[in-house]
N, CA, C and O atoms as a printed pandas DataFrame, in Angstrom:
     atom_number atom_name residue_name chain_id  residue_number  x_coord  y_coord  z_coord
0              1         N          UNK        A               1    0.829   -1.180    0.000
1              2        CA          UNK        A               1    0.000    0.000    0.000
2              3         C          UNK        A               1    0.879    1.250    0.000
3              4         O          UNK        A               1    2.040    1.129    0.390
4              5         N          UNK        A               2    0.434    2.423   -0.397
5              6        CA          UNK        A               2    1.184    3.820   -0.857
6              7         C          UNK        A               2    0.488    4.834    0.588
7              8         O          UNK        A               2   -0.496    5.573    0.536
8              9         N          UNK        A               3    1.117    4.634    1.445
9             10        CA          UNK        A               3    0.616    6.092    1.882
10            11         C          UNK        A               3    1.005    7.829    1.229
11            12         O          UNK        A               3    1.639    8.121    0.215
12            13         N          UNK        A               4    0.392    8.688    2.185
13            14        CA          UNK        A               4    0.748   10.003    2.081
14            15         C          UNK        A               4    1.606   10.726    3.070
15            16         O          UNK        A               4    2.174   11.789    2.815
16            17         N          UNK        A               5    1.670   10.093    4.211
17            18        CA          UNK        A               5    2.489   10.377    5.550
18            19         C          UNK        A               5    2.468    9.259    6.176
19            20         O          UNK        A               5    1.634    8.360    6.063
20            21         N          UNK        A               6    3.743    9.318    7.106
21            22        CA          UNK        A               6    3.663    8.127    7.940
22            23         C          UNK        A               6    4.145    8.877    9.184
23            24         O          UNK        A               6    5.159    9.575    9.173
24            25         N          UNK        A               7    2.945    8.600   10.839
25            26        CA          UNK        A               7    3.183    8.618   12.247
26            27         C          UNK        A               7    3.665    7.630   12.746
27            28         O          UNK        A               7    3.137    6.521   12.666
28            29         N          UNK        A               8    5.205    7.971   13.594
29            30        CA          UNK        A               8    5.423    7.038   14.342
30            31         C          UNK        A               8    5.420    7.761   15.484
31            32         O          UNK        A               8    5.939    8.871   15.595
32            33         N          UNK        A               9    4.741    7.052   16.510
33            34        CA          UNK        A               9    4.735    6.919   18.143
34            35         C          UNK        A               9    3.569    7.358   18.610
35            36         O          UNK        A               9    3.292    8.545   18.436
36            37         N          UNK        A              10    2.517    6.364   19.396
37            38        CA          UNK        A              10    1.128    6.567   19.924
38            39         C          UNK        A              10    0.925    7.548   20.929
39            40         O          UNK        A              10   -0.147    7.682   21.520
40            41         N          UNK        A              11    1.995    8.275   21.145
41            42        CA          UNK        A              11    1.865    9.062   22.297
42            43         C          UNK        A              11    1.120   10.572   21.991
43            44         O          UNK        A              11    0.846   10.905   20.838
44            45         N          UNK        A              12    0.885   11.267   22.937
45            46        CA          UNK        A              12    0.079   13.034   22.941
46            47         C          UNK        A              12    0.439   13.631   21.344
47            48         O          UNK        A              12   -0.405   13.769   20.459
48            49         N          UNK        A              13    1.695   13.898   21.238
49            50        CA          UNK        A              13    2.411   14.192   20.274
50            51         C          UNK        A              13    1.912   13.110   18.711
51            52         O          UNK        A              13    1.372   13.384   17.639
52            53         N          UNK        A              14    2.255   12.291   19.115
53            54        CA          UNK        A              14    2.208   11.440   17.681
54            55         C          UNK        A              14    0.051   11.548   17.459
55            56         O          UNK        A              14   -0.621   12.095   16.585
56            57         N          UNK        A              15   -0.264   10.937   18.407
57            58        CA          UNK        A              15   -2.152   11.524   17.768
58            59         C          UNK        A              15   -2.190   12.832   17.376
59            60         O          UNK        A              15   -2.886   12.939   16.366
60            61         N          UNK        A              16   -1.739   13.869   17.746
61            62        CA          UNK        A              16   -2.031   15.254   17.428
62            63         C          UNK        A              16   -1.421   15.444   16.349
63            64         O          UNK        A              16   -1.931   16.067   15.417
64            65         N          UNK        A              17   -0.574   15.080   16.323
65            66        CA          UNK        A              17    0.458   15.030   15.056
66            67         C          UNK        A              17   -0.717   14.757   13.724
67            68         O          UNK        A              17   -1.062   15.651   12.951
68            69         N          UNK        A              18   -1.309   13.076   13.662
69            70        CA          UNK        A              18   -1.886   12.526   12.747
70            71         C          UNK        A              18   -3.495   13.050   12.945
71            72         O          UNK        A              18   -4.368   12.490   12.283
72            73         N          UNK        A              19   -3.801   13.999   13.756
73            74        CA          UNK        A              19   -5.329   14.411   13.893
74            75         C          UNK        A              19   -5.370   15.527   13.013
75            76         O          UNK        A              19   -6.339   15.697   12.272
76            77         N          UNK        A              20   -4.026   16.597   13.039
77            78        CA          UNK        A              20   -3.770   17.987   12.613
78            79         C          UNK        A              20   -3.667   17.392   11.161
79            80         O          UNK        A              20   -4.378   17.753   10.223
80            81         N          UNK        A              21   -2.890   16.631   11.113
81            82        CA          UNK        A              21   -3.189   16.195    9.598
82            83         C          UNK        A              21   -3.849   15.674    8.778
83            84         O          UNK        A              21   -3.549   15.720    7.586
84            85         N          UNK        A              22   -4.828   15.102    9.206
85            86        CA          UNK        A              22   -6.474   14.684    8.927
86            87         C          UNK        A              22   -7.407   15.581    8.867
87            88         O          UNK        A              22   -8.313   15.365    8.062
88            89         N          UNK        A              23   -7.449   16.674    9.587
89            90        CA          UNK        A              23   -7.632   17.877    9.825
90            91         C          UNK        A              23   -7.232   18.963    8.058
91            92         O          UNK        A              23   -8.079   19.296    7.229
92            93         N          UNK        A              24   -6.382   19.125    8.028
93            94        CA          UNK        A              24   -6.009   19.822    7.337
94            95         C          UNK        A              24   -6.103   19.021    5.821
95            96         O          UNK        A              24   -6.711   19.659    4.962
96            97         N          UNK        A              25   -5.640   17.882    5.473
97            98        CA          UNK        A              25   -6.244   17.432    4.158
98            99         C          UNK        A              25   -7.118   15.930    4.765
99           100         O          UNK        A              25   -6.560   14.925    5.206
100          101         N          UNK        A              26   -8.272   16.101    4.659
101          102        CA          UNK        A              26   -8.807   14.758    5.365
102          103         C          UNK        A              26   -8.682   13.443    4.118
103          104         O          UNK        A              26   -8.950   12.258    4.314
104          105         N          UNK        A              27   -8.349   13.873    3.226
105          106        CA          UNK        A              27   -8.407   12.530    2.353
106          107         C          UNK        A              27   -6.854   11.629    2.119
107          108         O          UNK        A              27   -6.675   10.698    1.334
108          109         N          UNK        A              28   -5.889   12.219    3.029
109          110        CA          UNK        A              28   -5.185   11.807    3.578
110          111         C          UNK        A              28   -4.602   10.800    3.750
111          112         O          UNK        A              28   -4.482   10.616    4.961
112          113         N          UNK        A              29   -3.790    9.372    2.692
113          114        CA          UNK        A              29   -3.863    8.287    3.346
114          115         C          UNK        A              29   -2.278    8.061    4.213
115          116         O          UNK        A              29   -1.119    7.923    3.821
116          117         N          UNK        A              30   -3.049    8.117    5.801
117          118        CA          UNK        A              30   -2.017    8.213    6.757
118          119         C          UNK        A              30   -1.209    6.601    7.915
119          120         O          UNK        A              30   -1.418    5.981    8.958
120          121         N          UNK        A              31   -0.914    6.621    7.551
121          122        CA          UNK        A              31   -0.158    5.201    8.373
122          123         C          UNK        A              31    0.620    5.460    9.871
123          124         O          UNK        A              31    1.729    5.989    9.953
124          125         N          UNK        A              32   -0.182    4.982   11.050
125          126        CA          UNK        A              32    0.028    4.959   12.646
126          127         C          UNK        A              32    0.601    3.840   13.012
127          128         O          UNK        A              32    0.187    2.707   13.257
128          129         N          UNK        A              33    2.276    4.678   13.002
129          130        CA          UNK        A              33    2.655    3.348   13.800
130          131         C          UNK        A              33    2.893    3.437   15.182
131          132         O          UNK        A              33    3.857    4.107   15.552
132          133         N          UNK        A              34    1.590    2.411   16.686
133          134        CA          UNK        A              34    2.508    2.256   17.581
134          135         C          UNK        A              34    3.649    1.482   17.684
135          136         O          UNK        A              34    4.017    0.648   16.857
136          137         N          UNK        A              35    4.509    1.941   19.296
137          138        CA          UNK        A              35    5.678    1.161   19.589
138          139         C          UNK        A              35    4.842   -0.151   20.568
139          140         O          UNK        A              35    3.912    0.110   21.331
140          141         N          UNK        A              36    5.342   -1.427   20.373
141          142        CA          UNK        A              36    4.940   -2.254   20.736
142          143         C          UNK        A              36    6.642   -3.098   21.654
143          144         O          UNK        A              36    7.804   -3.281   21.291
144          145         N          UNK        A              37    5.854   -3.376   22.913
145          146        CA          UNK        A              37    6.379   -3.768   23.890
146          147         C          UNK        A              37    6.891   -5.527   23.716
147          148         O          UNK        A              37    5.918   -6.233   23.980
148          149         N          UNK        A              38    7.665   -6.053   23.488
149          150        CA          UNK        A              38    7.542   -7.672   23.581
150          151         C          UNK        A              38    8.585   -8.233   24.579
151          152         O          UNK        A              38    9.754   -7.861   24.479
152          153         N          UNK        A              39    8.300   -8.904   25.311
153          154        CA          UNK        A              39    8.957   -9.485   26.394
154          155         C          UNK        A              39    8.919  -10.810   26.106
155          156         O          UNK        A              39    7.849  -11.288   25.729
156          157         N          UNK        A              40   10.303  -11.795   26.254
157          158        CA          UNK        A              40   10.156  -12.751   25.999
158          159         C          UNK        A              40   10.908  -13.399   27.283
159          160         O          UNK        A              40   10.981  -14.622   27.403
């Protein structure tokens, strides 16, 4: 798949980040990446 931007990090910053930019062109195709924890 082709995005238009890519967010990395689920935090305050990274949603506002990808909201302002949904916001501003909503047709937008935007890709959220969280950080994921794995413990083995």
């Amino acid at each position: 798949m082709k995005y238009d931007a890519i967010v990395i990090g689920g935090g305050i910053l990274g949603l506002a980040t990808a909201w302002q930019c949904l916001r501003k062109k909503p047709g937008l195709k935007l890709l959220f990446i969280k950080e994921a924890i794995i413990v083995v």
